[in-house]
Backbone bond lengths (Angstrom), bond angles and torsions (degrees), N, CA, C in turn:
res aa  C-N    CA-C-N  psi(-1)  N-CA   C-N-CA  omega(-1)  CA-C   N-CA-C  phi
1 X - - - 1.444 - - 1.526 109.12 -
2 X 1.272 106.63 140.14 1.779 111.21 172.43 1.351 119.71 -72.08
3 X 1.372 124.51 147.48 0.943 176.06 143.16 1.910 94.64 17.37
4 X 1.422 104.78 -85.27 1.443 146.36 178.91 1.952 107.16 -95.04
5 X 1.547 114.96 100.85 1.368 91.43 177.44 1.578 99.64 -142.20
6 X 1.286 117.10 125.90 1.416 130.61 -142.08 1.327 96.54 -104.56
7 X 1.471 128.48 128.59 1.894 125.96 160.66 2.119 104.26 -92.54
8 X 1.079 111.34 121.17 1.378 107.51 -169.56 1.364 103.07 -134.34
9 X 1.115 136.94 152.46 1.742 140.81 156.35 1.595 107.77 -173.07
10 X 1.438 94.41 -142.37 1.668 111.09 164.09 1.537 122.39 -165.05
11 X 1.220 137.66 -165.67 1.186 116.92 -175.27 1.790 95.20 -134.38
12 X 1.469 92.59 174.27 1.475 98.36 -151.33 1.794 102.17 -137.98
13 X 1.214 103.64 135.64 1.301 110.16 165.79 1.223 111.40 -112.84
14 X 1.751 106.23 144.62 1.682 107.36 -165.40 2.075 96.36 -99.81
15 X 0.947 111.57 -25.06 1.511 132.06 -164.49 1.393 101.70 -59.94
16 X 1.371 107.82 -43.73 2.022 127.25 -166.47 1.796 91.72 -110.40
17 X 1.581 123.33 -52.29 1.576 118.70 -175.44 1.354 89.98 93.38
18 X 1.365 136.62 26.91 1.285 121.59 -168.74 2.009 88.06 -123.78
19 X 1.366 91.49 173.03 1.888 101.61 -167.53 1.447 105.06 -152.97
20 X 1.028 127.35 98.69 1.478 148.64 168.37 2.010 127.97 -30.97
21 X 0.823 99.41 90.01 1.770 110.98 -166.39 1.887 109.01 -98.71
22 X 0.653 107.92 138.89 1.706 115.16 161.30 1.234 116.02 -85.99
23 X 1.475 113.31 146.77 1.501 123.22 -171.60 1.865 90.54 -123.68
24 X 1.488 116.05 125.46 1.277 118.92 -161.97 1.817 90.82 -116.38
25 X 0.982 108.06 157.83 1.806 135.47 174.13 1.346 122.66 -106.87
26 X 1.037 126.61 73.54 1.698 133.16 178.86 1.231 105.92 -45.39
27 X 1.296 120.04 152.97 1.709 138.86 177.25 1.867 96.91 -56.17
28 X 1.603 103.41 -29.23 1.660 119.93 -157.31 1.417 103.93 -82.14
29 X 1.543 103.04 -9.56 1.806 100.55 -168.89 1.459 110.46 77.57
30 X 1.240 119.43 17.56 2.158 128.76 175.23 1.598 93.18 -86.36
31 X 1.124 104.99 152.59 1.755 111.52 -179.58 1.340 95.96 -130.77
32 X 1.054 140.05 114.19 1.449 157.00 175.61 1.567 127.93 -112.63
33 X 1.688 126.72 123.43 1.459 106.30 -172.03 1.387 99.37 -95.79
34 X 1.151 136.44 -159.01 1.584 143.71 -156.63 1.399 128.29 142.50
35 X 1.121 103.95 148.01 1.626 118.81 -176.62 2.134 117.31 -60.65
36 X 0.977 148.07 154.75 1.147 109.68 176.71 1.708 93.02 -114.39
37 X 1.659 91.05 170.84 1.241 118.58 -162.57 1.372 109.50 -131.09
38 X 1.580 111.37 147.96 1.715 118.98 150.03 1.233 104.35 -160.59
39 X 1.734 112.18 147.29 1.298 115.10 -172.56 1.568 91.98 -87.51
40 X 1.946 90.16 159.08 1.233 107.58 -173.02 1.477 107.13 -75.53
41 X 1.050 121.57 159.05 1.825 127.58 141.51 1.211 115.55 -96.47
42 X 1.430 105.20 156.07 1.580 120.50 163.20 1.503 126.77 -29.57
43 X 0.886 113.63 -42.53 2.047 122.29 177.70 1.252 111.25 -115.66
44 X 1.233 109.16 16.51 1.811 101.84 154.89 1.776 106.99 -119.34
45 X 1.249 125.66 154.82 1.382 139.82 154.12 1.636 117.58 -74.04
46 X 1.182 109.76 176.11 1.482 103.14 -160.74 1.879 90.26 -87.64
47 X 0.894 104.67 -47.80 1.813 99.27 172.26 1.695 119.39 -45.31
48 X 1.302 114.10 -29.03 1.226 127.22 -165.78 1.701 91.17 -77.70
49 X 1.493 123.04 -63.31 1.048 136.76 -145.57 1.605 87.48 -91.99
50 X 1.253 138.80 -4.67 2.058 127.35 164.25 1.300 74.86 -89.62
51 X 1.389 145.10 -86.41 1.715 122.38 -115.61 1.933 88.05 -83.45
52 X 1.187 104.27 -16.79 2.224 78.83 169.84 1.428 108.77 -87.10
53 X 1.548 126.03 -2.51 0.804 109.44 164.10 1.523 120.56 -74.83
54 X 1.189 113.44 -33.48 1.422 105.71 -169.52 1.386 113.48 -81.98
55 X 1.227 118.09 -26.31 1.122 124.54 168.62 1.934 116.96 -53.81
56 X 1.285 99.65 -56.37 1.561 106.87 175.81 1.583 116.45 -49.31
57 X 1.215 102.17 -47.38 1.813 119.23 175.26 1.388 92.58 -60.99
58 X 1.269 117.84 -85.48 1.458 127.24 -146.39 0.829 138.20 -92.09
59 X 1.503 107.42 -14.31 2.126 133.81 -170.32 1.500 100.10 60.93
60 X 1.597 129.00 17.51 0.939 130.89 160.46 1.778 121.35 -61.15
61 X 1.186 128.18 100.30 1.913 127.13 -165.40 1.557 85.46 -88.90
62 X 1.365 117.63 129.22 1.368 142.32 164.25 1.742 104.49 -114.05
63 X 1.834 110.12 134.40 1.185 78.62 175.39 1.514 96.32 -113.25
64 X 1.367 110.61 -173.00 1.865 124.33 -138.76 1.830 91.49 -77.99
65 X 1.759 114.69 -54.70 1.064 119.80 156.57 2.005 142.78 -22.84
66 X 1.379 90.86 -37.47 1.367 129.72 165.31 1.784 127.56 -73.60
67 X 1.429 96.46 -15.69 1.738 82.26 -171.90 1.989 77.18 -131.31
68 X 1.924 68.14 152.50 1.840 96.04 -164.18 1.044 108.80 -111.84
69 X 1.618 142.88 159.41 1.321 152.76 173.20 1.200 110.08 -82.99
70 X 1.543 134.31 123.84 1.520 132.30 -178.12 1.463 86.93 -92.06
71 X 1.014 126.23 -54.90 1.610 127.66 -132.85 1.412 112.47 173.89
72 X 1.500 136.71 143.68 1.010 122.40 134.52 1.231 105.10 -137.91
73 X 1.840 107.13 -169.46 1.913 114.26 -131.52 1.879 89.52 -169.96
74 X 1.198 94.86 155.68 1.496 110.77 156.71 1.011 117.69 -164.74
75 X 1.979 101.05 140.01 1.177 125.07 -134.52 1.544 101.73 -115.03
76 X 1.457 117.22 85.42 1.499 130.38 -166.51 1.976 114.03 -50.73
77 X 0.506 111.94 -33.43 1.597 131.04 149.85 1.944 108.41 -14.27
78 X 1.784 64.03 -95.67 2.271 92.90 -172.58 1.683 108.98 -66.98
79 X 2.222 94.82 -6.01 1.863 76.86 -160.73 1.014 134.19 41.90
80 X 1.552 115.14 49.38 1.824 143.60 -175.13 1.517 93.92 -116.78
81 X 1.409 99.37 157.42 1.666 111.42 147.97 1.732 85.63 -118.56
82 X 1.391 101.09 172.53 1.525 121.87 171.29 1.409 103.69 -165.90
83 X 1.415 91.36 131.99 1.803 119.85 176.53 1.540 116.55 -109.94
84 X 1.509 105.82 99.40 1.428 105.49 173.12 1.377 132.07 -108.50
85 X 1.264 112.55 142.46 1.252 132.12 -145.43 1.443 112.03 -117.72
86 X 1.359 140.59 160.66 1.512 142.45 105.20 1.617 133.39 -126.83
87 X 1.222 90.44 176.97 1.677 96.51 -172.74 1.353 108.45 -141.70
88 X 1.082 122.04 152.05 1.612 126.90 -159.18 1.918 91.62 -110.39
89 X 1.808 95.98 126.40 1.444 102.24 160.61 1.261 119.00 -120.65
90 X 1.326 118.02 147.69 1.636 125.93 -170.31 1.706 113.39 -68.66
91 X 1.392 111.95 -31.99 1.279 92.00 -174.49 1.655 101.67 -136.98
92 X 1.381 132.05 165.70 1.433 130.27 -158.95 1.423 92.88 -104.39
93 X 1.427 136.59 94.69 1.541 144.31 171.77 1.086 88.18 -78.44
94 X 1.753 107.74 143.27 1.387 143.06 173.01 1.985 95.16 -79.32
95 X 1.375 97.19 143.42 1.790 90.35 -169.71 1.836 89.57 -125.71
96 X 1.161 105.00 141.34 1.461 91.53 169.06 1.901 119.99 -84.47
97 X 1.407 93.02 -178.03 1.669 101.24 -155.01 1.449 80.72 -101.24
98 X 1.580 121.32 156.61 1.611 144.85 176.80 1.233 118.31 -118.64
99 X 1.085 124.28 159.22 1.849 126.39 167.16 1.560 96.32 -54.04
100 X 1.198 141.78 -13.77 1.220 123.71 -138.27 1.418 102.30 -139.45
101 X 1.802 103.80 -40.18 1.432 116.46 179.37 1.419 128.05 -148.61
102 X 1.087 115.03 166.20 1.957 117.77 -176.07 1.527 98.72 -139.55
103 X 1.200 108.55 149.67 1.406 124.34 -161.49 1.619 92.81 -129.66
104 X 1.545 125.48 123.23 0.719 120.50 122.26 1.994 136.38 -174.35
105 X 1.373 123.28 -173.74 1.237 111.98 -166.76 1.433 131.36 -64.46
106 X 0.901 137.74 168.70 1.494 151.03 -169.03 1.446 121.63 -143.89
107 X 1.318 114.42 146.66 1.758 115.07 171.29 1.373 100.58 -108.33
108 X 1.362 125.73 141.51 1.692 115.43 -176.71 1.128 117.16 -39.07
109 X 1.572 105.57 -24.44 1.302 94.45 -163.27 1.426 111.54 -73.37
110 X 1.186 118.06 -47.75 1.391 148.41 172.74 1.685 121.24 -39.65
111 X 1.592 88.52 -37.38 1.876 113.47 162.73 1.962 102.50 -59.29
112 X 1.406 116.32 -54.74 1.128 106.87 -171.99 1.643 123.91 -68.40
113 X 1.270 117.96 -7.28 1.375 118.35 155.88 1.244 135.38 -77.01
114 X 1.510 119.53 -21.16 1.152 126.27 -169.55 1.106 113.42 -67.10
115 X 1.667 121.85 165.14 1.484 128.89 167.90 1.824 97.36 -79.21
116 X 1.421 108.04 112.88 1.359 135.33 160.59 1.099 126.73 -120.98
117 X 1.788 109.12 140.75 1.500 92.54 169.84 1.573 120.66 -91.57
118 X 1.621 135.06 146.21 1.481 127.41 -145.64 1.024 88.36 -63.01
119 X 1.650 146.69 -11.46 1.657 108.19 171.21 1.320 115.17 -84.76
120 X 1.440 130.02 -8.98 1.405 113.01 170.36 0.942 100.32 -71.05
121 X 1.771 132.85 -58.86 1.365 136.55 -151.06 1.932 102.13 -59.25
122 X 1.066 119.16 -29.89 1.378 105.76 163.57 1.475 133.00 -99.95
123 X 1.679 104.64 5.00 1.387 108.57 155.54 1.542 109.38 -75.07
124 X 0.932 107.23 -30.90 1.446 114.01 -165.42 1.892 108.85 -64.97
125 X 1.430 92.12 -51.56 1.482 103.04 -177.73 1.367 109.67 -77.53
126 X 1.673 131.77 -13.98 1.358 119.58 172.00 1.768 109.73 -76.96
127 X 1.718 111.89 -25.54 1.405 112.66 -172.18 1.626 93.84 -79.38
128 X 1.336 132.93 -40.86 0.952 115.75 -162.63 1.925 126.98 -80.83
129 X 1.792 92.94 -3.98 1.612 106.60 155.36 1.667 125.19 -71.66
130 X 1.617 107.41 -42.59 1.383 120.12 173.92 1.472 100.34 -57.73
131 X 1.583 144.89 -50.06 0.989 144.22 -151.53 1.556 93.16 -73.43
132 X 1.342 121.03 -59.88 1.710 133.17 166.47 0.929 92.31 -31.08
133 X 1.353 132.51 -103.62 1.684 123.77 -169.49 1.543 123.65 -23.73
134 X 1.254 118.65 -60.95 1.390 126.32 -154.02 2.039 81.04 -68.83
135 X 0.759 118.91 -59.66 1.650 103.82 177.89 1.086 120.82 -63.83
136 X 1.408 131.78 -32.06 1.606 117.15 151.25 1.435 128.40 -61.43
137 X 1.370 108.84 -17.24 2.114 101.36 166.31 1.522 97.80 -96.58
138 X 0.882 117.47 -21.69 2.265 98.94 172.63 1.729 95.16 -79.87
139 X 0.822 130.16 26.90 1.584 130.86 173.38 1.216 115.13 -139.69
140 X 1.118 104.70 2.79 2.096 127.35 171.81 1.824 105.44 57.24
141 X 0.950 117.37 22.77 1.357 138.59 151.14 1.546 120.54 -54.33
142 X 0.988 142.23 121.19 1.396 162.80 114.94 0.991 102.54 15.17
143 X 2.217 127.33 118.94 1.033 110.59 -168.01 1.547 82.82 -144.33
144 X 1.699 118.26 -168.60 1.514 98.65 157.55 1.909 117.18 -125.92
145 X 0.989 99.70 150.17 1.340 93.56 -161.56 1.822 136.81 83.72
């Protein structure tokens, strides 16, 4: 196992289709949106370590049952692995804004304009195929894989 191994995603409402991103504040004054992140520890799983994340951030309670595997990857670079995730929430809570960060929702479509960096923008677009699927097999629809 590597070194550095990151649980990252976002969470998703099916009701709105919209998926919850952070908008971060560089030391540089750059405003950037993004997926959120925390590296794992040793005695947590990567599911363990997204829903305390969101919880810690947001007081958002995800339960463990509830959050899904998009994908994971390693990123020869950072010498990271990263495990991305989502989890479906019922209703779109207003999050407050930080010295540091602003929270808030998106429609995919709305995802594809943003200032991203191309690995969110294609984390984003690999979760938002799994999400396509996973509602085309609860609809007994033809999926792949």
């Amino acid at each position: 196992m590597h070194k550095n191994v990151y649980a990252s995603g976002f969470i998703y409402n099916p009701k709105s289709e919209q998926i919850l991103l952070q908008q971060k504040k560089s030391a540089d004054g750059n405003v950037v949106w993004s997926l959120l992140i925390q590296k794992m520890t040793e005695n947590k799983t990567g599911e363990e370590t997204f829903r305390d994340l969101f919880f810690e951030k947001l007081g958002i309670k995800l339960k463990l049952r509830g959050v899904n595997l998009i994908y994971n990857y390693y990123n020869k670079e950072k010498d990271a692995s990263y495990n991305l995730y989502y989890a479906e929430v019922k209703s779109l809570r207003k999050l407050p804004e930080t010295a540091k960060n602003n929270f808030a929702w998106f429609s995919f479509k709305q995802v594809q304009k943003l200032d991203l960096s191309e690995q969110s923008k294609h984390d984003v677009t690999v979760g938002i195929r799994v999400i396509d699927s996973s509602i085309r097999k609860s609809l007994g629809q033809q999926t792949i894989g």
